[in-house]
N, C-alpha and C positions, 0 to 999 in steps of 0.2 A: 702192886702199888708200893713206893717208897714211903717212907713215913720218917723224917727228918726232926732230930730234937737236939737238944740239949743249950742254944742260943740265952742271950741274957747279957745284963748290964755289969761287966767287968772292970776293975782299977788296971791300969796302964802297970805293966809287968807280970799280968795276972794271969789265970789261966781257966782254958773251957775244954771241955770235949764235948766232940758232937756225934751224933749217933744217926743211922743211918739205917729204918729195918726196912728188909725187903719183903713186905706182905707176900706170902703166898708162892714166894718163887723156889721152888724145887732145887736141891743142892747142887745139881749139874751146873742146872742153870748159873745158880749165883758164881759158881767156886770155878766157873770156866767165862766169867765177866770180867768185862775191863770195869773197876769202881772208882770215883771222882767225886769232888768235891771242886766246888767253880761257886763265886763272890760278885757279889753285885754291889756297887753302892747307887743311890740317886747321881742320875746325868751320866752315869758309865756303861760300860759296857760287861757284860757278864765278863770274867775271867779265869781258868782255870787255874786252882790252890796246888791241888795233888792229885795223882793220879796210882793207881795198884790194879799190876795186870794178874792174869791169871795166873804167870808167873813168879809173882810176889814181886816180881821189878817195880820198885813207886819213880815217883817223878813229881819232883816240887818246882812251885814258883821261885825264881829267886830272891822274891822279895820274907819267902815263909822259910826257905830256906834253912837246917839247924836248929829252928823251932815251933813248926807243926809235922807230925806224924802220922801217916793214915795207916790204918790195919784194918786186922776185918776178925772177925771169929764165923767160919763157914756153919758150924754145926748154929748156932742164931739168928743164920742170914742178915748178919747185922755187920756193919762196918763204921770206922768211927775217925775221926779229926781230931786229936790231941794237939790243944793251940797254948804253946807255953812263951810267957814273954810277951803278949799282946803288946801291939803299940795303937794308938788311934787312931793311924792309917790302916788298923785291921774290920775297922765300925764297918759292917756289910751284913747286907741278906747273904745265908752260903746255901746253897742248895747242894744235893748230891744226886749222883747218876750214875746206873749202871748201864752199861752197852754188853749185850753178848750178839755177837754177828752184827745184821743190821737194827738189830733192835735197842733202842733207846729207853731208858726208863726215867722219869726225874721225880724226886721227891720238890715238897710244896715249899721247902723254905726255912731257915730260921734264921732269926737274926740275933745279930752280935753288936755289941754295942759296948767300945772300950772307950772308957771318959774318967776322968776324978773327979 
């Protein structure tokens, strides 16, 4: 089970990390996943942020582009979203997920909320 944190009410320029632990999932497992982080606001559509393969290859939106980070620390099973530079277009539920093979895993959500 995914367990997603670190969400909250941020000033415009600001910054979050988010965290992402992997309940119970065995280091294979985690450290040979594709890990993601995907954004939702009201009336949208989910949309994928970032993405870090097992390779450590990431892949960003170009909208986060230069100013969010995804990593991971395997031995915590824990991986995270460094969001620097917030703009108000970044205000979303972000959920994360990890895929190994056909399996999917999503954590429940946190939300982000960037406003003055």
């Amino acid at each position: 089970q995914l367990q997603a944190s670190g969400g909250g009410l941020v000033r415009p320029g600001g910054s979050l990390r988010l965290s992402c632990k992997c309940n119970g999932m065995i280091l294979s497992t985690f450290s040979g996943s594709t890990l993601a982080w995907y954004r939702q606001d009201p009336g949208s559509q989910r949309e994928s942020v970032a993405t870090l393969g097992p390779n450590r290859v990431t892949n960003y939106a170009d909208s986060v582009q230069g100013r969010f980070t995804i990593s991971k620390d395997n031995t915590k099973r824990t991986f995270y979203l460094q969001m620097n530079s917030l703009r108000p277009e970044d205000t979303a539920v972000y959920y994360c997920k990890a895929t190994y093979g056909t399996r999917e895993y999503w954590g429940q959500g946190t939300e982000v909320t960037v406003s003055s």
